[in-house]
C-alpha positions as CSV (number, residue, x, y, z in Angstrom):
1,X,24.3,-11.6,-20.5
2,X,27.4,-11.8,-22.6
3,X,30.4,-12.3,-20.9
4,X,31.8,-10.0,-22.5
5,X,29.6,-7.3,-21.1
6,X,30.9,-5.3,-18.5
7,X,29.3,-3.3,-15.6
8,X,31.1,0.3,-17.0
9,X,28.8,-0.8,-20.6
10,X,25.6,-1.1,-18.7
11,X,26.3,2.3,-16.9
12,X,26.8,3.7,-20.1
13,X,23.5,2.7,-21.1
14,X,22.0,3.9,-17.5
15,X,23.6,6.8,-18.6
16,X,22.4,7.6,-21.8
17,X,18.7,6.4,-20.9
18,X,19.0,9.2,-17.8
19,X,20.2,12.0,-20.6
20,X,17.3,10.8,-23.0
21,X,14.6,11.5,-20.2
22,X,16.2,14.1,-18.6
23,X,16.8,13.1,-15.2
24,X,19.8,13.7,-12.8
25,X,18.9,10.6,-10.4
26,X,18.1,7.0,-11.0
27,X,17.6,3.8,-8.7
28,X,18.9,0.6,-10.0
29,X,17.0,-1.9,-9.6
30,X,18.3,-5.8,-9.8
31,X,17.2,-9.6,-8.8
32,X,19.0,-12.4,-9.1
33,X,22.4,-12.3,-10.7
34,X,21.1,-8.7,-12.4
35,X,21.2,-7.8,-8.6
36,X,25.0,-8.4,-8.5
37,X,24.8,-6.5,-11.7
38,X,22.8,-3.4,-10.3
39,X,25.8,-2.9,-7.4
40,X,28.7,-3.1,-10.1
41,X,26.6,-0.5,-11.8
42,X,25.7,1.7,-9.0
43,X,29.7,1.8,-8.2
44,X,30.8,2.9,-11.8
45,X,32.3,6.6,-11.3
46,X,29.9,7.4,-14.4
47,X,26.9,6.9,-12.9
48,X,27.6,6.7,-9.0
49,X,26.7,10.4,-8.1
50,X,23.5,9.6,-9.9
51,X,22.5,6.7,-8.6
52,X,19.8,7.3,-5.5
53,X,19.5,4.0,-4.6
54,X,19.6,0.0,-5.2
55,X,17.0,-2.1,-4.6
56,X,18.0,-5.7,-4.5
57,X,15.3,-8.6,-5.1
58,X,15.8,-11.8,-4.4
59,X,19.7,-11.1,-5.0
60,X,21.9,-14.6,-5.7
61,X,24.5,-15.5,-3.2
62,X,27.5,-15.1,-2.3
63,X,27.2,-10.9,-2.6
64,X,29.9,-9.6,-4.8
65,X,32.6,-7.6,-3.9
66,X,31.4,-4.4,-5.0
67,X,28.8,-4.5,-2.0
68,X,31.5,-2.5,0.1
69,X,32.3,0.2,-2.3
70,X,28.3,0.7,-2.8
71,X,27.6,4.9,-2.0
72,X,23.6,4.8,-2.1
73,X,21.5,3.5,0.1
74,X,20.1,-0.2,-0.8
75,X,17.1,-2.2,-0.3
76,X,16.7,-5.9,-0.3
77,X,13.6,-7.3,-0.9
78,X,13.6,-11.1,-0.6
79,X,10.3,-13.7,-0.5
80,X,10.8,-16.1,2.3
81,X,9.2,-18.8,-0.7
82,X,12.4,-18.1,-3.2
83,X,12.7,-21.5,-4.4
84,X,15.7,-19.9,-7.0
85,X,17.6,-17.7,-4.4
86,X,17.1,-19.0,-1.4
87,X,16.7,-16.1,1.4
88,X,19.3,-18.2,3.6
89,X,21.9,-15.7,1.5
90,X,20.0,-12.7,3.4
91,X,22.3,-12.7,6.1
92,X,25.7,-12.5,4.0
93,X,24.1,-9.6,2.1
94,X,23.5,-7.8,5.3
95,X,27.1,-8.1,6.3
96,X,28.0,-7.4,2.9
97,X,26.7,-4.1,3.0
98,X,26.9,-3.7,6.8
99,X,30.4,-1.6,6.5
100,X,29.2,1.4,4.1
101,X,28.1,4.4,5.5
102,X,25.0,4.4,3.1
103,X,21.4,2.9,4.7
104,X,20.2,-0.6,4.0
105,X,17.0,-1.4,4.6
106,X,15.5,-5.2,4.4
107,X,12.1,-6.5,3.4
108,X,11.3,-9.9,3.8
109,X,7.9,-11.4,2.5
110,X,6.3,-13.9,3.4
111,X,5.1,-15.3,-0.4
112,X,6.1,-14.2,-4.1
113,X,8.3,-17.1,-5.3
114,X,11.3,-15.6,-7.6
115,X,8.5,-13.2,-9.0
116,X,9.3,-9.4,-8.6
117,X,5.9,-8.8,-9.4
118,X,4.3,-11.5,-7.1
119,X,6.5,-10.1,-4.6
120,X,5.0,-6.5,-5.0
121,X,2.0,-7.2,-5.2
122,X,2.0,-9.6,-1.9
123,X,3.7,-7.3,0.0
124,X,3.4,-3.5,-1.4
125,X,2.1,-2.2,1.4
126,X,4.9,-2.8,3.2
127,X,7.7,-2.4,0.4
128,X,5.7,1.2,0.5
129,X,6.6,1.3,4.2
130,X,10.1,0.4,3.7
131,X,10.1,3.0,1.0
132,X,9.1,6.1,2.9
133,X,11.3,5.2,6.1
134,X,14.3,4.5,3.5
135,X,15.8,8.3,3.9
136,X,19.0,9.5,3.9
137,X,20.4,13.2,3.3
138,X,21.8,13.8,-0.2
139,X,20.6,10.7,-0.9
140,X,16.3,11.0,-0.3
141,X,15.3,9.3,-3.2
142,X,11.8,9.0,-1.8
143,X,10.6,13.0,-2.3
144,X,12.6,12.5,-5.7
145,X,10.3,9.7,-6.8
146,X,7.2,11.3,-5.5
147,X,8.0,14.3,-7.3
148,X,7.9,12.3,-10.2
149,X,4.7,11.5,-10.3
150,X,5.7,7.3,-9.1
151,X,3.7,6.5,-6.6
152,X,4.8,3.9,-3.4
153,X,1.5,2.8,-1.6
């Protein structure tokens, strides 16, 4: 990304994609660096009422600082084989985001490499699982995405 792109541009974007398709809610999704990205996002005031949750692959380490002002619940999914970000980090994430009032839920997998997709599909079953237990009022973004039409197992 440029450097001169900042978090308050790609909310804008988030935005503007959410008008386009008519929803009210989204859930960020991030890995790697884009993870640090995905919280700065989820805390801009244009898009943080809208945002139902974060889900956080394989995020790089240290957390950023925005992990405390983070409203919506988040998920961290991280394959104990990440050879780019190492799932030693999973601990400081967890503190990170230990002080909000928002849920966090972890998934650790056992195999998927640095591969959102090899993650998924080594572990959806219980990604599915972390899903439907990962509930909080005004923030249930699990009925929302089911009501979509998405589909978690």
């Amino acid at each position: 990304m440029s450097p001169s792109l900042q978090t308050e541009d790609i909310a804008t974007v988030v935005w503007a994609a959410m008008e386009f398709a008519h929803f009210d809610r989204c859930i960020i999704v991030g890995k790697d660096e884009g993870a640090q990205w995905a919280v700065g996002v989820a805390c801009e005031l244009s898009v943080r009422a809208n945002v139902a949750g974060v889900v956080l692959v394989g995020p790089s380490s240290p957390p950023c600082e925005a992990c405390a002002e983070l409203e919506a619940p988040a998920m961290i999914i991280w394959a104990r084989d990440d050879d780019v970000s190492s799932i030693d980090g999973l601990g400081d994430w967890c503190d990170a985001l230990d002080e909000r009032c928002a849920p966090t839920s972890v998934k650790e997998c056992a195999e998927g490499g640095h591969r959102v997709d090899a993650v998924l599909k080594k572990s959806n079953e219980g990604i599915a699982e972390v899903c439907r237990g990962h509930r909080n009022p005004g923030h249930d973004w699990v009925p929302r995405l089911q009501a979509s039409g998405a589909r978690l197992a």
